[in-house]
TORKOL-4160 file (C-alpha; in steps of 0.2 Angstrom, whole numbers, padded with zeros to 4 digits, m for minus):
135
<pt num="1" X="0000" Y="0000" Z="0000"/>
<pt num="2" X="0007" Y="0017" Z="m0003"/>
<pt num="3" X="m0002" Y="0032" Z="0008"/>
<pt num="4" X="0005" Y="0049" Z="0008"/>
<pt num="5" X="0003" Y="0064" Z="0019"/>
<pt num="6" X="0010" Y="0082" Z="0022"/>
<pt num="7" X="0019" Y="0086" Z="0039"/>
<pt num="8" X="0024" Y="0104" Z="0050"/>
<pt num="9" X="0040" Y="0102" Z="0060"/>
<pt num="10" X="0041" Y="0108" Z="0077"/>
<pt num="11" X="0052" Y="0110" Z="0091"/>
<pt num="12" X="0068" Y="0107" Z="0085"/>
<pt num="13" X="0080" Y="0107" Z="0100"/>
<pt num="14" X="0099" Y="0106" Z="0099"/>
<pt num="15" X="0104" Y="0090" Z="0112"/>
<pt num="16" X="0120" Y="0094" Z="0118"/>
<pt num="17" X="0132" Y="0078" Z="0115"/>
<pt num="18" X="0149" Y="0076" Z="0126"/>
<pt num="19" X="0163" Y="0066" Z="0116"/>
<pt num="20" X="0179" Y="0065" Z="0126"/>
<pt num="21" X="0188" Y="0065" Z="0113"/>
<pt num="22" X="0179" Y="0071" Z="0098"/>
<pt num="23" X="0186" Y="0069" Z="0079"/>
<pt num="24" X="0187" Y="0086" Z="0069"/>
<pt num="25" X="0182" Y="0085" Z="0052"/>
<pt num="26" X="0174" Y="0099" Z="0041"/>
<pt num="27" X="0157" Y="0099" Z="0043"/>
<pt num="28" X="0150" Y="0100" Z="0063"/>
<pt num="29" X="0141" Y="0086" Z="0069"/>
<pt num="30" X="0127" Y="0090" Z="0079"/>
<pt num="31" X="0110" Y="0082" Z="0087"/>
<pt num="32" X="0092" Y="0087" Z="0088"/>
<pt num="33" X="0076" Y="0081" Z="0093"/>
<pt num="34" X="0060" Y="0088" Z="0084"/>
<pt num="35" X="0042" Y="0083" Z="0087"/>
<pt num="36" X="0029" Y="0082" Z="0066"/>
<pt num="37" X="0014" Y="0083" Z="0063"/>
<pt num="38" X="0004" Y="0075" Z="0049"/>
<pt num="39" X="m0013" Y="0077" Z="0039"/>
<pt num="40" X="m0020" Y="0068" Z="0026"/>
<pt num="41" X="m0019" Y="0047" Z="0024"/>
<pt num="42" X="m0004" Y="0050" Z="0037"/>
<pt num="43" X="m0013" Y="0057" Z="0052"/>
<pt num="44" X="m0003" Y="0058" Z="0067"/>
<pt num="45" X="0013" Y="0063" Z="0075"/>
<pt num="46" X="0029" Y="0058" Z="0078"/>
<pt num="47" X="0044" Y="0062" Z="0088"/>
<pt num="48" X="0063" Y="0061" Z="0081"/>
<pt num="49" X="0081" Y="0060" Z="0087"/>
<pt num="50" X="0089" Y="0068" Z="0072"/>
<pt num="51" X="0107" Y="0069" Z="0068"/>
<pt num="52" X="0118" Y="0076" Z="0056"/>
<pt num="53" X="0134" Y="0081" Z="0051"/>
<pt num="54" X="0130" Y="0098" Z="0043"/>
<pt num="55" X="0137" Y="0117" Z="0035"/>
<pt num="56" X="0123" Y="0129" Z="0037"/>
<pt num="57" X="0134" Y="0142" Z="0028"/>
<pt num="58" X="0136" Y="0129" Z="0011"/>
<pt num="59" X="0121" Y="0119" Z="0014"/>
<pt num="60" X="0131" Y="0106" Z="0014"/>
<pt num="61" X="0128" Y="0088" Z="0024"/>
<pt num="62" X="0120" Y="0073" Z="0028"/>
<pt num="63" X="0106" Y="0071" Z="0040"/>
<pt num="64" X="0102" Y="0053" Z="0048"/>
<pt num="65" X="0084" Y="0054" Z="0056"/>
<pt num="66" X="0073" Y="0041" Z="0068"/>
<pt num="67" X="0057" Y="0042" Z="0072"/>
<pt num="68" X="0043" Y="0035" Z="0085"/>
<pt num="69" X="0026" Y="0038" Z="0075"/>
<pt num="70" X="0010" Y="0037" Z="0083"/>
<pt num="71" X="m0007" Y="0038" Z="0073"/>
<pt num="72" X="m0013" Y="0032" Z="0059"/>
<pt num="73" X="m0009" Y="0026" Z="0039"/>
<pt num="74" X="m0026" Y="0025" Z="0028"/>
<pt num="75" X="m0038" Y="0025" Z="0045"/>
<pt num="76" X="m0027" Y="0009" Z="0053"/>
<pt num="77" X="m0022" Y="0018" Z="0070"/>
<pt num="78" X="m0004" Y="0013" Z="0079"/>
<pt num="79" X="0016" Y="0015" Z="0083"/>
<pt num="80" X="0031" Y="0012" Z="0075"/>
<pt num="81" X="0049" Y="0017" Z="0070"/>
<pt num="82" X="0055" Y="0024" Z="0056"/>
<pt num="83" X="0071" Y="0031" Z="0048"/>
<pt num="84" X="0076" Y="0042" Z="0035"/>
<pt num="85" X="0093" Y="0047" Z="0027"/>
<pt num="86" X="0099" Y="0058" Z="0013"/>
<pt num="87" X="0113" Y="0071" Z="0009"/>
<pt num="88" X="0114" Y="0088" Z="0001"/>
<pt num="89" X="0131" Y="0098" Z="m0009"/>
<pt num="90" X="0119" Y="0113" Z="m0008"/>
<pt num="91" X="0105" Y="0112" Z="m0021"/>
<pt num="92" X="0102" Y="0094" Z="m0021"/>
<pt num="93" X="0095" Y="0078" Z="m0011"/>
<pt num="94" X="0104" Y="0060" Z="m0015"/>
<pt num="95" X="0108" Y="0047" Z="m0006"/>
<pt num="96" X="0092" Y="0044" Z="0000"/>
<pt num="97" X="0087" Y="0029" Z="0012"/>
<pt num="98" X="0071" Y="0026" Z="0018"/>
<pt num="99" X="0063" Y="0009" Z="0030"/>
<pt num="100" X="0051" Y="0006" Z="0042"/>
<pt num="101" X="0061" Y="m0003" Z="0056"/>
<pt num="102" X="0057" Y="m0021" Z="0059"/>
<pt num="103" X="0047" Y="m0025" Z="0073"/>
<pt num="104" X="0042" Y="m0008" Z="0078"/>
<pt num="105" X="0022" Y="m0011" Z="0075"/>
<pt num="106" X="0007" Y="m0010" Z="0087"/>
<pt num="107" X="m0010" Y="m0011" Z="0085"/>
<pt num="108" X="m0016" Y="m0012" Z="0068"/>
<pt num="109" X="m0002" Y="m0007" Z="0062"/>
<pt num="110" X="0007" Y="m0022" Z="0068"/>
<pt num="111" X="0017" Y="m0030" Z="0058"/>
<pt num="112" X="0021" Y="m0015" Z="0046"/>
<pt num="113" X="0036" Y="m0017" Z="0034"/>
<pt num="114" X="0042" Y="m0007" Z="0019"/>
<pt num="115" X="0049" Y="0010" Z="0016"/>
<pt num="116" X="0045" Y="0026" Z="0008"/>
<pt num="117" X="0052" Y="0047" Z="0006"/>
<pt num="118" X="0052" Y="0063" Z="0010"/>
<pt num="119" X="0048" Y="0076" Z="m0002"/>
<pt num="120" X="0051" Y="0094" Z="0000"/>
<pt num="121" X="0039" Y="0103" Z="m0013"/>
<pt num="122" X="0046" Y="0122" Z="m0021"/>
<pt num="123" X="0032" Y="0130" Z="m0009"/>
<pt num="124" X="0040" Y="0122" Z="0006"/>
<pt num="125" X="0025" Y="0111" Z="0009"/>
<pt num="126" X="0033" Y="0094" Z="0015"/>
<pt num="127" X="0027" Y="0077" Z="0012"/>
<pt num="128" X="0030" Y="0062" Z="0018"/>
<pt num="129" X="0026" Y="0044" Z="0007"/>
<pt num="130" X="0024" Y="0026" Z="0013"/>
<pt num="131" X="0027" Y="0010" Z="0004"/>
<pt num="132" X="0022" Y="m0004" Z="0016"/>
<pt num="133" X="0014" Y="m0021" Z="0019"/>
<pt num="134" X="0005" Y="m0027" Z="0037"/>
<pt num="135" X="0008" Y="m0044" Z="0040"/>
């Protein structure tokens, strides 16, 4: 089944990291926790721990992304994990990696596998597309 929704970000919160002994490379490495909200066949919220190793300045970076979902896909209400990838050189996206996390399923949406992406549309609406199976 593929069901798509749109989705707001929200309280994007820097999560300060200590590394005794931290490896530095060109790009800052930082962590984040954020909280989304969807609308449409995607209805719902979810909360992330969001990492990235990232140049504002250039636009420059990859981001690695997990999220605890908690709603409901095409009216079947549940949990589960998800986790998204994808990198940038400034005016791009590639690299892109997508997957529902094995396992992670309650209530009618246990069992969920599959995958999906995230789109960014030229208004700055985002949108968010999954490609899964219950079983």
């Amino acid at each position: 089944m593929i069901t798509e929704g749109t989705f707001t970000v929200s309280g994007f919160t820097g999560v300060p990291v200590e590394v005794a002994e931290p490896v530095q490379t060109a790009l800052g490495v930082g962590v984040a926790t954020m909280e989304k909200r969807y609308a449409g066949a995607v209805e719902g919220r979810s909360t992330t721990l969001f990492t990235s190793a990232f140049d504002p300045a250039r636009g420059v970076g990859t981001y690695v992304a997990l999220e605890s979902f908690e709603g409901s896909l095409d009216g079947r209400s549940g949990t589960f994990n998800f986790v998204h990838v994808a990198s940038t050189s400034g005016s791009d996206r590639f690299g892109e990696f997508f997957t529902v996390v094995a396992g992670s399923g309650t209530g009618e949406l246990s069992g969920i596998a599959g995958g999906g992406a995230l789109q960014v549309d030229p208004d700055g609406t985002h949108r968010m597309r999954f490609d899964y199976t219950l079983g």
